[in-house]
C-alpha positions as CSV (number, residue, x, y, z in Angstrom):
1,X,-56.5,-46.8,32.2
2,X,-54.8,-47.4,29.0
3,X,-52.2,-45.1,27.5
4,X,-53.8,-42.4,25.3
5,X,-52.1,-42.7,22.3
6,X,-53.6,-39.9,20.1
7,X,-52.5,-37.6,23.3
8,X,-49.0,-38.9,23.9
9,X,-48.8,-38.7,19.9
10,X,-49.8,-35.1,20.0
11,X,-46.8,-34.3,22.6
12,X,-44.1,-35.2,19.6
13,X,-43.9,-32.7,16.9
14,X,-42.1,-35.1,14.8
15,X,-45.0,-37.3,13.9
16,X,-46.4,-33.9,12.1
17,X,-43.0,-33.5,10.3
18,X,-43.6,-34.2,6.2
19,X,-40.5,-36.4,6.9
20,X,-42.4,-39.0,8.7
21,X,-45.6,-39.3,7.1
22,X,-46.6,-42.6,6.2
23,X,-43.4,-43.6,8.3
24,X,-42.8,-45.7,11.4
25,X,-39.7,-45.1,13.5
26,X,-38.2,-48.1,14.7
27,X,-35.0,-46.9,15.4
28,X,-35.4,-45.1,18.6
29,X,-32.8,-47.3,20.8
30,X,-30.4,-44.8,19.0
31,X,-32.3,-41.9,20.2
32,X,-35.9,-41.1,20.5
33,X,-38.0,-38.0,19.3
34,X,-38.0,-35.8,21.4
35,X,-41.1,-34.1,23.5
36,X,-42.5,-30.6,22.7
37,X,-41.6,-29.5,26.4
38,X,-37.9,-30.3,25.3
39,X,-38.0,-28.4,22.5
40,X,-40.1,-25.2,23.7
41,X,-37.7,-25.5,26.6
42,X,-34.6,-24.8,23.9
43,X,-36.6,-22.1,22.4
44,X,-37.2,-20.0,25.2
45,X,-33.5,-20.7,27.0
46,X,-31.8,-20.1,23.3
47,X,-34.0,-17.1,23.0
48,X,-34.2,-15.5,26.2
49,X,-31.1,-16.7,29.0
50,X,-28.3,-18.0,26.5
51,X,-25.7,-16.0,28.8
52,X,-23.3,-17.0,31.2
53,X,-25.3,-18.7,34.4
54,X,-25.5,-17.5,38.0
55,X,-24.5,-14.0,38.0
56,X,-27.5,-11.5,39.1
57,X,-28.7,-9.5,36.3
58,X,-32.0,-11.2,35.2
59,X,-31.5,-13.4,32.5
60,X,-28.1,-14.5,34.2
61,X,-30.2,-15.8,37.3
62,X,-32.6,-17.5,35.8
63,X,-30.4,-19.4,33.8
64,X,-28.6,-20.4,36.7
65,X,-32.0,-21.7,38.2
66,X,-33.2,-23.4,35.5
67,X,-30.1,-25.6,36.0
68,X,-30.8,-25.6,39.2
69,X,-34.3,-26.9,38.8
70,X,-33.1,-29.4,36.5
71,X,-31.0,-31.5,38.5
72,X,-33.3,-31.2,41.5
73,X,-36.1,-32.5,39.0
74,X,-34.3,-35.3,38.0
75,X,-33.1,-36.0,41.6
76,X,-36.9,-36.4,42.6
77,X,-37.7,-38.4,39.7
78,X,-34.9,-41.2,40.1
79,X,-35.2,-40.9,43.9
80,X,-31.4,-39.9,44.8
81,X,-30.3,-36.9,46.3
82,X,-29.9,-34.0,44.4
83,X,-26.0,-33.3,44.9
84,X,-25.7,-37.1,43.6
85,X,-26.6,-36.1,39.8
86,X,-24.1,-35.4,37.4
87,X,-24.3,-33.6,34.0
88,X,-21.9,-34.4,31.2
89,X,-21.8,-34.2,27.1
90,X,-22.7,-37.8,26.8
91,X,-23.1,-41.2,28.4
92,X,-19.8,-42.1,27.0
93,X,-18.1,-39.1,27.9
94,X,-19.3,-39.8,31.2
95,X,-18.2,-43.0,31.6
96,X,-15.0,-42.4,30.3
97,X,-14.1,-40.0,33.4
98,X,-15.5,-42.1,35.3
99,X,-13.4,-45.0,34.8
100,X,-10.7,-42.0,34.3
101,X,-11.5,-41.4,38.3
102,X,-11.5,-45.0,39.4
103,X,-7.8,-45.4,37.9
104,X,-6.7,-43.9,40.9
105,X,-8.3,-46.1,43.1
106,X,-7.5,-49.3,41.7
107,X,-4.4,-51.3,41.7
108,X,-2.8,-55.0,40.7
109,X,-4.2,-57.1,43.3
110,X,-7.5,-55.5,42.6
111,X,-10.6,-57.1,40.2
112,X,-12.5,-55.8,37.6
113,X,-15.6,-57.7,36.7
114,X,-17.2,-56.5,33.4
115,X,-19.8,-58.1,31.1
116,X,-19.9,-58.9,27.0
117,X,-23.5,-57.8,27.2
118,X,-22.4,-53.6,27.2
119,X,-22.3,-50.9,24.7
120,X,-18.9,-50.7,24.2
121,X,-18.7,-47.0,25.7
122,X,-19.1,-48.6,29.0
123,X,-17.2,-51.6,29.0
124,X,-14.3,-50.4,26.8
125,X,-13.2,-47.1,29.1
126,X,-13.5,-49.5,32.1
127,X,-11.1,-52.4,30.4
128,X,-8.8,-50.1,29.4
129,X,-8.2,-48.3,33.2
130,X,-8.2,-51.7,34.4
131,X,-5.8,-52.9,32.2
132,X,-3.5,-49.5,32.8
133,X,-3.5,-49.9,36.5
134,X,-3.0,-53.4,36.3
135,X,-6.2,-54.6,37.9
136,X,-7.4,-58.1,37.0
137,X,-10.3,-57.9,34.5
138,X,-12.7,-61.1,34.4
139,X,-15.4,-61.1,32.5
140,X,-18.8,-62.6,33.0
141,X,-20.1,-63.8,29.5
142,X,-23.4,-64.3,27.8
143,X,-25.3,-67.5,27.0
144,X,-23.9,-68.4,23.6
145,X,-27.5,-69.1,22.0
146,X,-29.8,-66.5,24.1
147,X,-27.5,-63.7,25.1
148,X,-28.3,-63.7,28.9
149,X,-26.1,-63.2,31.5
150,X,-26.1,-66.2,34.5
151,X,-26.4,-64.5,38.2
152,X,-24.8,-67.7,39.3
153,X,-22.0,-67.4,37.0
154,X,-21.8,-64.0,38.4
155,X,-21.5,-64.7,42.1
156,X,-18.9,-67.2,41.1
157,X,-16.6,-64.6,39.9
158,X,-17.0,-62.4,42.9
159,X,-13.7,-62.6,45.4
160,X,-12.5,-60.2,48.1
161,X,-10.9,-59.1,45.5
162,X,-13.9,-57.6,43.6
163,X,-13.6,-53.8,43.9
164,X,-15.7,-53.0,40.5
165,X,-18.5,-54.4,38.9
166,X,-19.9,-53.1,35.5
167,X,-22.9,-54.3,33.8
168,X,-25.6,-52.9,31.6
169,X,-29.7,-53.0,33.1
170,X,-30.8,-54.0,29.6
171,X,-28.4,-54.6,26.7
172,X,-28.9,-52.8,23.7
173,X,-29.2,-56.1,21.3
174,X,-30.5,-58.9,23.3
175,X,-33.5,-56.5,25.2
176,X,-33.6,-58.3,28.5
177,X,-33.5,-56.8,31.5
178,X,-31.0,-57.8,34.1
179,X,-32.0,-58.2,37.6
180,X,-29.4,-55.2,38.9
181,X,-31.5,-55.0,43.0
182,X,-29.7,-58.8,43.0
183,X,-26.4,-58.1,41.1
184,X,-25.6,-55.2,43.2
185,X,-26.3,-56.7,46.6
186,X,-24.2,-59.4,45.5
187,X,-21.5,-57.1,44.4
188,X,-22.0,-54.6,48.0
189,X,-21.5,-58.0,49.9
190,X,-17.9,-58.7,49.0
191,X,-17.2,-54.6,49.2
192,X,-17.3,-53.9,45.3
193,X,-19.1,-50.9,43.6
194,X,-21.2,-51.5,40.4
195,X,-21.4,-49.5,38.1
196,X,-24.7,-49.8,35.5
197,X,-25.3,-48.4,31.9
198,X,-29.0,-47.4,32.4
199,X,-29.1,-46.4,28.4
200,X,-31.4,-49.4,26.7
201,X,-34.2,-49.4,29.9
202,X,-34.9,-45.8,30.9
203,X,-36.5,-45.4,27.4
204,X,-38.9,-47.8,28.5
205,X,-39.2,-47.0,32.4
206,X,-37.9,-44.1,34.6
207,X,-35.9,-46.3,37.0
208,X,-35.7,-45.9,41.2
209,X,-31.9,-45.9,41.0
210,X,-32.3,-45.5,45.3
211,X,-34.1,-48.9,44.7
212,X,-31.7,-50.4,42.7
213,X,-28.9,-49.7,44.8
214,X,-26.6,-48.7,42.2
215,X,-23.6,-47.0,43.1
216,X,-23.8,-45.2,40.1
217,X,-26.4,-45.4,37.1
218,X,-26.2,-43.8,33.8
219,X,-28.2,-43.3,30.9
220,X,-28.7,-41.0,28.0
221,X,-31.4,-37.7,28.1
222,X,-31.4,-38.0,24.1
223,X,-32.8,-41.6,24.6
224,X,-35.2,-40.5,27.2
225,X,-37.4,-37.5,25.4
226,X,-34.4,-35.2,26.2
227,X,-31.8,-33.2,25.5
228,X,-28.7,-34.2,24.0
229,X,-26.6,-35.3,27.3
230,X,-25.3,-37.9,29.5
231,X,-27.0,-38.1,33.1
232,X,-25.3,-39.7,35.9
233,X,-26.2,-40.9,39.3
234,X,-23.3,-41.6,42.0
235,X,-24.6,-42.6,45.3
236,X,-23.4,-44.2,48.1
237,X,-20.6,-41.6,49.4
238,X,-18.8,-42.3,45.5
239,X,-18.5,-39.4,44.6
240,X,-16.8,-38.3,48.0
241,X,-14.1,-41.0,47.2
242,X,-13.5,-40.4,43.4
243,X,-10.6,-37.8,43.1
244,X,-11.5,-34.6,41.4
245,X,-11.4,-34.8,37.4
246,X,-12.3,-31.0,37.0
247,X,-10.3,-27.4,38.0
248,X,-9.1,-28.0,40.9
249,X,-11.1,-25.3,42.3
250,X,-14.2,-27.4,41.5
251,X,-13.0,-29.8,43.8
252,X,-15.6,-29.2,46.0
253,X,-18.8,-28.7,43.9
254,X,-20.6,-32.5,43.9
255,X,-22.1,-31.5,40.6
256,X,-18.5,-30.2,38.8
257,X,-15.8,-33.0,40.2
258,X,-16.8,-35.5,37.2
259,X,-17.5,-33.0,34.4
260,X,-13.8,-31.8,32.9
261,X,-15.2,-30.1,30.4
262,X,-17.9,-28.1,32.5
263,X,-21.7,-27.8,31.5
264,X,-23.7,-27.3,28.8
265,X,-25.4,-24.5,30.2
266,X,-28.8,-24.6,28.0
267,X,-28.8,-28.5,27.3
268,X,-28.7,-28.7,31.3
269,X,-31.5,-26.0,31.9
270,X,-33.3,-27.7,29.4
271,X,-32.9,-31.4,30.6
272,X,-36.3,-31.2,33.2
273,X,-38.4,-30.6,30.9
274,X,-39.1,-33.9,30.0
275,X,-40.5,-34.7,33.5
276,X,-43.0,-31.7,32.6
277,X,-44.3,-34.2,29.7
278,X,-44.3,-37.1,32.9
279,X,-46.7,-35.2,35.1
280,X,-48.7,-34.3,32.1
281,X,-49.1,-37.8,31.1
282,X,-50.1,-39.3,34.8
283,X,-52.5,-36.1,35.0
284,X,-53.8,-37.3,32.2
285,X,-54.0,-40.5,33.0
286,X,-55.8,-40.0,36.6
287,X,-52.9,-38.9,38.6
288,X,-53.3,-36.0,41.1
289,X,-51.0,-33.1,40.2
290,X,-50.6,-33.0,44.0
291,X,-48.2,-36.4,43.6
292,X,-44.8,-36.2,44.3
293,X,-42.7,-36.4,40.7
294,X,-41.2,-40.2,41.9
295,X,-44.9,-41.5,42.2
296,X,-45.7,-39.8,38.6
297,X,-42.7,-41.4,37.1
298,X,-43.8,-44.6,38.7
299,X,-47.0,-44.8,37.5
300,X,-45.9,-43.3,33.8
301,X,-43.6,-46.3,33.6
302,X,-46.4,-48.4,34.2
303,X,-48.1,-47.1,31.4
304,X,-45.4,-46.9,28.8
305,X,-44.5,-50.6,29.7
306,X,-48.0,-51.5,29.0
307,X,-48.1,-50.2,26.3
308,X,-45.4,-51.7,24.7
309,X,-45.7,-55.0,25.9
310,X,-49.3,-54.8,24.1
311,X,-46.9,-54.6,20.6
312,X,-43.9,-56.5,21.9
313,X,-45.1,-59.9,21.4
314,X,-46.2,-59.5,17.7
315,X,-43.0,-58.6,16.8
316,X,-41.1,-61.3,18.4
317,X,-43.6,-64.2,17.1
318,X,-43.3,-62.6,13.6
319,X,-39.5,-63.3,14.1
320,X,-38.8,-66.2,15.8
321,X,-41.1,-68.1,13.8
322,X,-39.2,-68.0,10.6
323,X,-36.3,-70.4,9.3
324,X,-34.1,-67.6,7.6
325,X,-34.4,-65.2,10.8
326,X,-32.3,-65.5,13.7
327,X,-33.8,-63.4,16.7
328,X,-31.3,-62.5,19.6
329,X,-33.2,-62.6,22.7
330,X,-35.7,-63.7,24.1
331,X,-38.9,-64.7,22.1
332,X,-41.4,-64.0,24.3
333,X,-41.8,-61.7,27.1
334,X,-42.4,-64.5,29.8
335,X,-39.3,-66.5,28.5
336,X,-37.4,-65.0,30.9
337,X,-37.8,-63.6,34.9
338,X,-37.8,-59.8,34.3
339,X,-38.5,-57.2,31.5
340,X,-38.2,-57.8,27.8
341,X,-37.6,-54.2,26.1
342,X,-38.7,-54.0,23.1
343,X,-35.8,-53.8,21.4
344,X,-35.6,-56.5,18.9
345,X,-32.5,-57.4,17.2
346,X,-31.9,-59.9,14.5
347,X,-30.2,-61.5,11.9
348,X,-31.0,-62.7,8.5
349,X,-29.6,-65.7,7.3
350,X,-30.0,-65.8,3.4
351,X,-29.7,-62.2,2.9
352,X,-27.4,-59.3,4.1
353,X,-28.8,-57.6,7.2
354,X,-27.7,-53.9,5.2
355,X,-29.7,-55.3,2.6
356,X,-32.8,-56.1,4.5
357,X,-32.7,-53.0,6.4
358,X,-32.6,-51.2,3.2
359,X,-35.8,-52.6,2.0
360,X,-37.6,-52.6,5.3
361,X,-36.8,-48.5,4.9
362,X,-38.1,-48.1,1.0
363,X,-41.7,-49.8,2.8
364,X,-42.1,-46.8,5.2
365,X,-40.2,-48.7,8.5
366,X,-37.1,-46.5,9.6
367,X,-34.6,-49.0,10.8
368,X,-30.8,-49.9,10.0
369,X,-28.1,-52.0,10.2
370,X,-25.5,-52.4,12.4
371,X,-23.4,-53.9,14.8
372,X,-24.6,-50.9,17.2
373,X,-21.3,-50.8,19.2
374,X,-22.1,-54.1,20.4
375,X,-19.6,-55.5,19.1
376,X,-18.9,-57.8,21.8
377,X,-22.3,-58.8,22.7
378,X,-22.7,-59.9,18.6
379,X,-19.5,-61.6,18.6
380,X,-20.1,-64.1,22.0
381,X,-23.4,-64.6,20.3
382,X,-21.4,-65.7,17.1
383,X,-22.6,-63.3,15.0
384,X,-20.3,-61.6,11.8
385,X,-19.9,-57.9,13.5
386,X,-18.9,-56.9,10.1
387,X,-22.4,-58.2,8.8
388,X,-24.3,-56.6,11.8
389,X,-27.7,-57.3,12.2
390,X,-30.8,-55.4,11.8
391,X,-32.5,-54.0,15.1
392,X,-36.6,-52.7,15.4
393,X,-36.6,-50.9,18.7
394,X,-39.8,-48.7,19.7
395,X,-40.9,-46.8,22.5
396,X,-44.5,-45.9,24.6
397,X,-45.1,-43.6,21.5
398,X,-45.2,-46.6,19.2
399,X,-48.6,-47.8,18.2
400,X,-50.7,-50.7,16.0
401,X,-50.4,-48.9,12.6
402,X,-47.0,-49.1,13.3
403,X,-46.3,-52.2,14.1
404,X,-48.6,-53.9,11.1
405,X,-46.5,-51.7,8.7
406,X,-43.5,-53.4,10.2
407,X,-45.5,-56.9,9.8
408,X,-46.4,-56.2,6.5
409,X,-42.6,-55.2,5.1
410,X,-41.2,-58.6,7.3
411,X,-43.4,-60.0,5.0
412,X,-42.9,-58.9,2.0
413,X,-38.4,-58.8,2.7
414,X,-38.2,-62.0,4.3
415,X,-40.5,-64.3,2.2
């Protein structure tokens, strides 16, 4: 069964917003829309338990649950264990106290191995505790021309020495996923953790982090139909090993040790809801709401990634079929063993990408500029950071109206 367009449509109340009529958004890699279950879920916890968590009086408690709830939710959903999710402000924010915690850890004689395919949240926090401690950083580059990372080149890096690996699943310019099962076993064989930035695919598909294997996987709610926070997996006794970051009498709390700052009581209460859209969607779809939340998530995946990989391909041929386009990537989905999110950077060679974007915004497509904090990804790929380029990156919600406006405005801004 096909997605249902009209009925995942319906779920956003941002497509009814006088804002974005006669618009397409194609700039949803920096956050999506997010679902009316998010937002009702705001509502009613701004409007009706926006007190202090956990204490017994009414609202209080079931405040406290809701959080609760939450990160049991998303437990199910990525298949981990429930005291293995962590909360935090932001993907960044999270990263940075993680690499914060792994400081203590790490020592000269130790490796670092880090890619130029990251957002620079995660590979700059993880540099610069490498380079305090005086760990050995090696870095495991891109193809100049397509952007990919080599698992060869990778395993050639590994040592004994290897006590950290970080890498992204999908990179936020070049849209490819990286095999992450293979680069973490690799990685667990010489006795190194990985860390991977989870923020460009679980937009696209809820990941099965257990699967995976990931020591620890992050990506961003906001991204993801959410609320405005950082999610965190550490698996794999981590978390045991990492010395406290928080009050020291949160030491013992699994769900406070990485959060400094402690939670954002509503935006954490409010965080499961989007799984609330999930099992609505595979009801919808044929699912029995008898399934366990993991097999929903499974088989939601499946249908957002078929739908966009019904839209994907127009988009790349449109590109990479033009003399005065470069498109980062791949060009096709096939090109390369894995998925192709459809997020679709490029650059413009006889006009400014700012420019271009600029016009492809004045024809209804809402898109910009940028190097997207990327900067090191853009610059192995010899690309002007300063320039940027321009990036169309969509979601399941995205449909065939939207993509021929975005055909039609190429058209007419590229020549």
């Amino acid at each position: 069964m096909p997605l249902d367009l009209t009925f995942v449509r319906s779920q956003f109340p941002a497509f009814a917003s006088m804002d974005n009529n006669e618009q397409s958004f194609f700039e949803n890699a920096g956050g999506s829309f997010a679902c009316s279950q998010t937002i009702d879920a705001l509502t009613a916890y701004y409007t009706d338990t926006k007190v202090q968590p956990y204490s017994e009086f009414g609202s209080s408690a079931r405040a406290g649950n809701q959080m609760d709830r939450s990160r049991e939710r998303w437990a199910e959903a990525l298949g981990v264990a429930t005291d293995e999710v962590v909360f935090g402000p932001s993907t960044s924010m999270n990263t940075y106290v993680l690499a914060e915690a792994f400081g203590s850890l790490l020592g000269a004689g130790d490796e670092v191995i880090v890619t130029n395919q990251d957002h620079e949240a995660n590979t700059g926090a993880v540099r610069r505790m490498a380079d305090r401690v005086g760990a050995t950083v090696k870095e495991w580059r891109t193809d100049p021309d397509t952007g990919l990372l080599d698992i060869d080149q990778f395993a050639s890096l590994l040592s004994p020495a290897t006590k950290l690996v970080t890498m992204p699943h999908a990179s936020n310019i070049v849209g490819q996923e990286n095999d992450v099962a293979k680069i973490t076993g690799l990685a667990h064989g010489v006795g190194a953790r990985v860390i991977v930035d989870g923020v460009s695919f679980a937009p696209h598909s809820i990941p099965d982090v257990a699967a995976l294997d990931a020591d620890v996987y992050l990506f961003s709610l906001y991204k993801t139909y959410s609320v405005h926070q950082g999610l965190m997996v550490v698996r794999n006794g981590l978390l045991d090993e990492l010395p406290n970051q928080a009050h020291f009498f949160n030491a013992g709390y699994p769900d406070k040790r990485l959060s400094p700052a402690g939670p954002d009581h509503a935006q954490v209460a409010c965080a499961g809801a989007v799984l609330d859209y999930v099992e609505l969607l595979h009801v919808a779809h044929g699912g029995s709401e008898g399934d366990a939340l993991r097999v929903a998530c499974a088989n939601v995946s499946s249908l957002w990634r078929e739908q966009e990989d019904s839209l994907t391909p127009q988009l790349l041929d449109a590109l990479s079929g033009r003399d005065n386009v470069r498109l980062l990537g791949p060009a096709s989905l096939d090109a390369v063993s894995g998925h192709r999110c459809p997020t679709i950077a490029f650059l413009t060679l006889e006009q400014e990408p700012a420019v271009v974007a600029s016009s492809l915004v004045q024809r209804g497509v809402q898109t910009s500029a940028s190097d997207y904090y990327a900067v090191r990804v853009l610059d192995g790929l010899g690309v002007d950071v300063d320039r940027g380029v321009v990036r169309l990156s969509f979601v399941h919600y995205t449909g065939q109206t939207d993509i021929d406006r975005a055909l039609n405005a190429l058209d007419d801004v590229l020549g």
